[in-house]
C-alpha positions as CSV (number, residue, x, y, z in Angstrom):
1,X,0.0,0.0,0.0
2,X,2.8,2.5,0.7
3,X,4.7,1.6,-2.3
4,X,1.1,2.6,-4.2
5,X,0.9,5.9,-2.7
6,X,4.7,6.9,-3.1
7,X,4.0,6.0,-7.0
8,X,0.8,7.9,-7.0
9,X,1.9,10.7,-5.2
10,X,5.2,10.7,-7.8
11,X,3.0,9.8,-11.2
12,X,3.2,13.4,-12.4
13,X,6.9,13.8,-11.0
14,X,9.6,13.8,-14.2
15,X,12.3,11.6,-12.2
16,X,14.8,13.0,-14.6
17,X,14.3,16.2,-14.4
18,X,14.0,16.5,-10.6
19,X,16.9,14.3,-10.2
20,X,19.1,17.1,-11.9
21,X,17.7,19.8,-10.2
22,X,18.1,18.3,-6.9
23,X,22.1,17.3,-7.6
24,X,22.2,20.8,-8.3
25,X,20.5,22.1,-5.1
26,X,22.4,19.9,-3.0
27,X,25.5,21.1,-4.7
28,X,24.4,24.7,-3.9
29,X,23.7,23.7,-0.5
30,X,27.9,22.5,0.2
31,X,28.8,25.7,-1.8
32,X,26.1,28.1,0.5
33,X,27.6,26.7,3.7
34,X,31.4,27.4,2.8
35,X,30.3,31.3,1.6
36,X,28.6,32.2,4.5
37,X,31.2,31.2,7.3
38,X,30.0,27.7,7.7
39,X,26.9,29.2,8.9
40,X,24.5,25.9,9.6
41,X,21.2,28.4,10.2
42,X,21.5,30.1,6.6
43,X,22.0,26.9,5.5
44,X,18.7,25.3,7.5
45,X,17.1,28.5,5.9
46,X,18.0,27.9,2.7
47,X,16.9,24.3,3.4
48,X,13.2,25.4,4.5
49,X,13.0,27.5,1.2
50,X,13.7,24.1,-0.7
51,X,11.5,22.4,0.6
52,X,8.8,24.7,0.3
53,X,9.5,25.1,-3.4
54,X,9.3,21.2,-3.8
55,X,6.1,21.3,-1.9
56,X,4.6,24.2,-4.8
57,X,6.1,22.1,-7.7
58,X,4.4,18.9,-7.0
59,X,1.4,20.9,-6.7
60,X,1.6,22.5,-10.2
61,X,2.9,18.9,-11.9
62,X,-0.3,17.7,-10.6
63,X,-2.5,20.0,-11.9
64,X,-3.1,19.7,-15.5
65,X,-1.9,22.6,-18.0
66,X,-5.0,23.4,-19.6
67,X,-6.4,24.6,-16.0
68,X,-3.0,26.3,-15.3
69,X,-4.1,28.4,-18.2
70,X,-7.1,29.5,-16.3
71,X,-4.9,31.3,-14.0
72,X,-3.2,33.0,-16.5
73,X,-5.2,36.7,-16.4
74,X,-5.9,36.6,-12.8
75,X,-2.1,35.9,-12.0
76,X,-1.2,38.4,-14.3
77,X,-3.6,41.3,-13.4
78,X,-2.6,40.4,-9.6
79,X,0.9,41.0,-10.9
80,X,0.6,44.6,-12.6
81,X,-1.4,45.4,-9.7
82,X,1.4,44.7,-7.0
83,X,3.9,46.1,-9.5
84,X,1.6,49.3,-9.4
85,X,1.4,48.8,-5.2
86,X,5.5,48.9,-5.2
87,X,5.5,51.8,-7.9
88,X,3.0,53.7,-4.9
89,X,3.9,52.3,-1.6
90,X,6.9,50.0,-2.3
91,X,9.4,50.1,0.3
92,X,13.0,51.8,-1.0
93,X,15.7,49.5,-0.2
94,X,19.7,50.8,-1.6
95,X,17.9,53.3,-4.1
96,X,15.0,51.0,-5.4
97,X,11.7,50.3,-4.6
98,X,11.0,46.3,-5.4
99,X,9.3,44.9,-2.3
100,X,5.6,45.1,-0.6
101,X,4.9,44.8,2.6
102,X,1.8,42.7,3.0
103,X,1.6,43.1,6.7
104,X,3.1,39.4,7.7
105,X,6.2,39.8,5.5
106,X,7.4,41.3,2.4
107,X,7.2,40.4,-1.4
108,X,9.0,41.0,-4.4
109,X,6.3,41.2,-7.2
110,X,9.0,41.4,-10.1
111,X,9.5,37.7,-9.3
112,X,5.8,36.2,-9.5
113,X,6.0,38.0,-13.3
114,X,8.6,35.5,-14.4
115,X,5.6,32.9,-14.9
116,X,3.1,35.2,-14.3
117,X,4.3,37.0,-17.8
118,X,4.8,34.0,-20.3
119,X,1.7,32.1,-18.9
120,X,-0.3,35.1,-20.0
121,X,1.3,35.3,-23.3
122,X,0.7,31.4,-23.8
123,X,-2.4,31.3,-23.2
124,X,-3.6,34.2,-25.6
125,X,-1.5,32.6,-28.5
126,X,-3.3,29.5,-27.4
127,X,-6.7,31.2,-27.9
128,X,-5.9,33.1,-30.9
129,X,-4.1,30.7,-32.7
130,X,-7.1,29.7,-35.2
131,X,-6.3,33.6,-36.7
132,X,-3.0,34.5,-35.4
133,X,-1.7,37.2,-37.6
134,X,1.1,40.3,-37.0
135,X,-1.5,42.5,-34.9
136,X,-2.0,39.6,-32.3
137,X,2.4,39.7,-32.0
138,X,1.6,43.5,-31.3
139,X,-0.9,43.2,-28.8
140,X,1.2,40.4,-27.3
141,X,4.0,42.6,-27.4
142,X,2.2,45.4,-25.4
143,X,1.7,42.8,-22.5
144,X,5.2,42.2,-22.2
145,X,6.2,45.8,-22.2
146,X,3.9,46.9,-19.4
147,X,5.1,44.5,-16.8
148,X,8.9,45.3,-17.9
149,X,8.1,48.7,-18.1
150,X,7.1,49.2,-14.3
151,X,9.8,47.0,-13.2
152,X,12.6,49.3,-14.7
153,X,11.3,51.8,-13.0
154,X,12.3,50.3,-9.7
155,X,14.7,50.2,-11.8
156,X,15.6,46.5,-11.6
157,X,17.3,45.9,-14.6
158,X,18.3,42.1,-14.2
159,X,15.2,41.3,-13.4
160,X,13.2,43.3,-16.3
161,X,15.8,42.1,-18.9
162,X,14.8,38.0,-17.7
163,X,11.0,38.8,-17.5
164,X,11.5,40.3,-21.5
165,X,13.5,37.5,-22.3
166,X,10.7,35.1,-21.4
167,X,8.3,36.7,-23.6
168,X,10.2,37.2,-26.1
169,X,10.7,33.0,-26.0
170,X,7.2,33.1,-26.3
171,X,7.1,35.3,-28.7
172,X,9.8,33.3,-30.6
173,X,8.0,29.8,-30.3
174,X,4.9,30.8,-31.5
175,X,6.1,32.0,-34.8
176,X,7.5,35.8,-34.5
177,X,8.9,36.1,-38.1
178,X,13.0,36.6,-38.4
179,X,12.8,39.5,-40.4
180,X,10.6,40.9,-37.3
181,X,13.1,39.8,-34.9
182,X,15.9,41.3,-37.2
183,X,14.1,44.2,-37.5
184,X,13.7,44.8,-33.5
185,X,17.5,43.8,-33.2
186,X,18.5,46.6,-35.9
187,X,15.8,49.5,-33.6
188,X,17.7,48.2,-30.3
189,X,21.6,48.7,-31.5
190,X,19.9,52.5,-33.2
191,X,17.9,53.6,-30.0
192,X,21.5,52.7,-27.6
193,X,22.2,56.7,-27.5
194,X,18.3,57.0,-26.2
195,X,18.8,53.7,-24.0
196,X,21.9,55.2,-22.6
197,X,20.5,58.8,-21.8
198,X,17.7,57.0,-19.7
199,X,20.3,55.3,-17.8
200,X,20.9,55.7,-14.4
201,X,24.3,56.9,-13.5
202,X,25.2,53.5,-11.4
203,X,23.5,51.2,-14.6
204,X,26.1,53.7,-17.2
205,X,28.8,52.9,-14.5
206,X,28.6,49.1,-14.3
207,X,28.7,48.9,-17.9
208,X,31.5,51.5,-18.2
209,X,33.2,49.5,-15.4
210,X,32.9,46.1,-17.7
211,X,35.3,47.2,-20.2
212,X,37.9,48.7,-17.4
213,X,36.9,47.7,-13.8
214,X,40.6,48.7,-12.9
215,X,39.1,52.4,-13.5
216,X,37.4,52.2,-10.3
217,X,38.6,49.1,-8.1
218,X,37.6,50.0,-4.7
219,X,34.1,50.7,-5.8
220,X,32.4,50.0,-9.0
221,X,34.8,47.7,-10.3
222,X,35.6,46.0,-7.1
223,X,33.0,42.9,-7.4
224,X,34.0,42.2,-10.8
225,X,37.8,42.1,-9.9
226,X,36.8,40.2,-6.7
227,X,35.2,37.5,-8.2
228,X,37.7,37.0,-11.2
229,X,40.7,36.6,-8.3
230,X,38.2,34.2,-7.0
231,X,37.6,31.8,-10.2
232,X,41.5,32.2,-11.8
233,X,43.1,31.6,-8.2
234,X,41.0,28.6,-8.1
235,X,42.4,26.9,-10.9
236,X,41.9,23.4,-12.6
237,X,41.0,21.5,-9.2
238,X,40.5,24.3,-7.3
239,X,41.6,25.2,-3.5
240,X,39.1,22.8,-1.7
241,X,35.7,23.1,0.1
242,X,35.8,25.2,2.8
243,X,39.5,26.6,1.9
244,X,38.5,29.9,-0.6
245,X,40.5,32.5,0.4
246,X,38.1,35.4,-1.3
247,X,35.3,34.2,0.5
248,X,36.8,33.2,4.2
249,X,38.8,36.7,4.1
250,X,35.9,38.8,2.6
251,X,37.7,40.1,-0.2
252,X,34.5,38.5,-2.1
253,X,31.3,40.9,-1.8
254,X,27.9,38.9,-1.5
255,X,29.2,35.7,-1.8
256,X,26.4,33.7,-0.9
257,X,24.2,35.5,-3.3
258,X,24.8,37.0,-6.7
259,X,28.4,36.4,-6.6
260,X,28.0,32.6,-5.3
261,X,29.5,31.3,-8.8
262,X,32.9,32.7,-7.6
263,X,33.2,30.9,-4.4
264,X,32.1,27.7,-6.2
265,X,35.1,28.7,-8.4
266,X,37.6,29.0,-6.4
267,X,36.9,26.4,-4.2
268,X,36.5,23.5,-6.4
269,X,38.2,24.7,-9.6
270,X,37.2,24.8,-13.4
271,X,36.0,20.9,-12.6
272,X,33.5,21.8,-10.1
273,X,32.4,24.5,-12.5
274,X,32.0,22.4,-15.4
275,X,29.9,20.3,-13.5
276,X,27.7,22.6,-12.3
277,X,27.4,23.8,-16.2
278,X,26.9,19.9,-17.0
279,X,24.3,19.7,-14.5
280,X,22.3,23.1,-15.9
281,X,22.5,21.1,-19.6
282,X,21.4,18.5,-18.2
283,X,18.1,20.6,-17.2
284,X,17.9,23.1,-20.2
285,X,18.0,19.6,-22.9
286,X,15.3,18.0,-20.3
287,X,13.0,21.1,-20.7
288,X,13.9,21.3,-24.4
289,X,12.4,17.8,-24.8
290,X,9.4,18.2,-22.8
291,X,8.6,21.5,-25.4
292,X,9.2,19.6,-28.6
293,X,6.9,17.1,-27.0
294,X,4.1,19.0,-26.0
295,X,0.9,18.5,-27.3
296,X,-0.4,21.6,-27.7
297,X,0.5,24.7,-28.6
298,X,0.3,26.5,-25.1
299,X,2.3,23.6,-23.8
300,X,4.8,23.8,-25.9
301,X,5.1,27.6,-25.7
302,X,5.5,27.5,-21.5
303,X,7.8,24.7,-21.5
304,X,10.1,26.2,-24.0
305,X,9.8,29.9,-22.5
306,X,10.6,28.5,-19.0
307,X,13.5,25.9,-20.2
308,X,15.6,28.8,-22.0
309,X,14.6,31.4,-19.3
310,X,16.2,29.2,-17.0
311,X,19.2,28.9,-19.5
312,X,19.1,32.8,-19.5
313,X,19.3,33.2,-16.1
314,X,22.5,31.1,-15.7
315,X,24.4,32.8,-18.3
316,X,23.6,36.2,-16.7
317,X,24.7,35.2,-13.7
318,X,28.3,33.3,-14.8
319,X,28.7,36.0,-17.6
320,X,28.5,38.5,-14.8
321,X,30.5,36.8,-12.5
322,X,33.0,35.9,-15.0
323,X,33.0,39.4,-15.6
324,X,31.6,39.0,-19.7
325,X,28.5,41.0,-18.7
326,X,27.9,43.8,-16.7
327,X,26.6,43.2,-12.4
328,X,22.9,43.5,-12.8
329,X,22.0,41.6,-9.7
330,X,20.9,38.1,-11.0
331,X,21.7,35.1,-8.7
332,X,23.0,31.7,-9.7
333,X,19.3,29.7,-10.4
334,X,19.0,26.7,-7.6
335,X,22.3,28.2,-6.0
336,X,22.2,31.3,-4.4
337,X,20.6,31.7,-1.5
338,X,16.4,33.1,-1.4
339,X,13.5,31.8,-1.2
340,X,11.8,33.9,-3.4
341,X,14.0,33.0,-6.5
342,X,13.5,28.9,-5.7
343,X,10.0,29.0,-5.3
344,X,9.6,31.2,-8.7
345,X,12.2,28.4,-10.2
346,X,10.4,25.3,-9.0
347,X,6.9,26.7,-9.9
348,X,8.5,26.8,-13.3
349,X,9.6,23.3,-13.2
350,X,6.3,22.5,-11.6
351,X,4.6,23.8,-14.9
352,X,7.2,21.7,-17.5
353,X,6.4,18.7,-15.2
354,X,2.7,19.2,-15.7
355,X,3.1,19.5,-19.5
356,X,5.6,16.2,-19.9
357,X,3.2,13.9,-17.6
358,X,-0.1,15.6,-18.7
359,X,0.9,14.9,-22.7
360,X,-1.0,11.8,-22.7
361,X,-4.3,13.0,-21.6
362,X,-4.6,16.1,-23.9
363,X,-5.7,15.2,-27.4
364,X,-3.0,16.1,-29.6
């Protein structure tokens, strides 16, 4: 009877797929406890937020994608309305305003839009896709750019930049035409001298500070520097757990956040990075599978968004750390420490999960 339940309760579970990210949360859980000080109650934290965030995706695996898609307009309404809350009453935390207090805690409402924002966009594809023409692109467009919008405004860059990168998958998946996406590449690269006027001074800094962060090393350019020390000092093998210089001697500035990659680095060397890169393939080809073998369009169109969203948000995160792209305050997906990032990551996973196991029951 008990081996019935476990396989009921783990029917809509992709073994594969969880099996990865959990090598890769246990992974982040070693590197968390070596950059904060050997600190077992971040750790325990960080361990509660897991499990939590397991608890939600099994949740969404078990519910099937076609009533997912019913949530789609209330969870996205909810969403501009709490962005429009932190745009009015947001609290301002080191020159932004990103979190709501909701009495009992805080919230970060840029988060919820990373499936808030492509689940919306799939399902309106999904129900126009009898007539789908360019103006439906256009309209699908404009709820992209409103979310994104109020969220640069906080200004949070990183996160705006991954919310308009999922919609843009979506975008891509359901048939944006090349010359389109050719076209919107060729606006971009002639609006920079707009783009760059509307900068803040820090956001022109830290890309300034990409091409020479010896121009400013004791502030701007000190985390890139940092975390470069970090990863070349650590070598092929690396230094071993527990012995990173950087990090023990806080040379290394939020280590066990945004700038975990580099303590991973230099502790267990360009092995122990390239199998943390293994293990995020390992993920990205999963989710890649479970879109090209969705059954329907909206399936395929969350599944895909989510997979290369996911793939997005490690490459900021490395790139940055590596110091290839500028510091725009993206963590290291399944890594850093938060709870609010792996419950927005899981939920994600929850959703691909529903969409691989769900397949069979959806007429195709």
């Amino acid at each position: 009877m008990i081996r019935q339940l476990m396989l009921r309760l783990g029917s809509h579970i992709d073994g594969f797929l969880l099996a990865a990210i959990s090598a890769v949360m246990l992974y982040g859980l070693l590197v968390l406890y070596s950059a904060t000080g050997q600190d077992f109650e971040r750790v325990s934290s960080q361990m509660v937020n897991i499990a939590v965030a397991l608890a939600i995706m099994w949740i969404l695996a078990n519910i099937p994608p076609q009533h997912l898609l019913r949530l789609a307009i209330p969870a996205y309404v909810l969403g501009l309305v709490l962005l429009i809350g932190v745009a009015l009453f947001g609290e301002v935390s080191h020159g932004a305003r990103r979190w709501l207090s909701i009495g009992v805690g805080r919230i970060q409402p840029s988060e919820f839009m990373k499936i808030a924002v492509p689940m919306m966009l799939a399902w309106y594809f999904d129900f126009r896709q009898a007539t789908l023409r360019i103006k439906d692109f256009a309209l699908a467009a404009l709820l992209l750019v409103v979310p994104v919008g109020l969220i640069v405004r906080q200004p949070d860059l990183g996160t705006a930049l991954l919310i308009a990168a999922s919609g843009f998958y979506v975008l891509f998946f359901a048939g944006l035409s090349w010359k389109i996406i050719v076209g919107l590449i060729a606006a971009g690269a002639a609006s920079t001298p707009v783009l760059w006027s509307l900068m803040h001074d820090y956001q022109r800094q830290r890309i300034l500070t990409l091409f020479d962060p010896t121009q400013d090393p004791l502030g701007a350019g000190y985390h890139i520097i940092q975390s470069t020390i970090a990863l070349g000092s650590g070598g092929f093998e690396g230094k071993g757990w527990l012995r990173g210089s950087q990090a023990h001697l806080d040379f290394l500035p939020e280590r066990h956040t945004d700038f975990i990659f580099a303590v991973l680095g230099e502790e267990f060397g360009m092995l122990g990075s390239l199998l943390l890169l293994l293990l995020f393939s390992i993920i990205i080809g999963r989710g890649l599978v479970i879109a090209s073998n969705a059954t329907t369009l909206s399936g395929r169109l969350l599944a895909g968004s989510i997979t290369l969203t996911f793939a997005t948000y490690a490459f900021v995160n490395i790139g940055m750390v590596s110091g290839i792209l500028p510091v725009v305050g993206v963590p290291l997906p399944l890594v850093s420490y938060g709870g609010t990032s792996m419950v927005t990551l899981l939920l994600g996973f929850g959703i691909l999960m529903s969409v691989q196991t769900h397949r069979k029951l959806v007429k195709s």
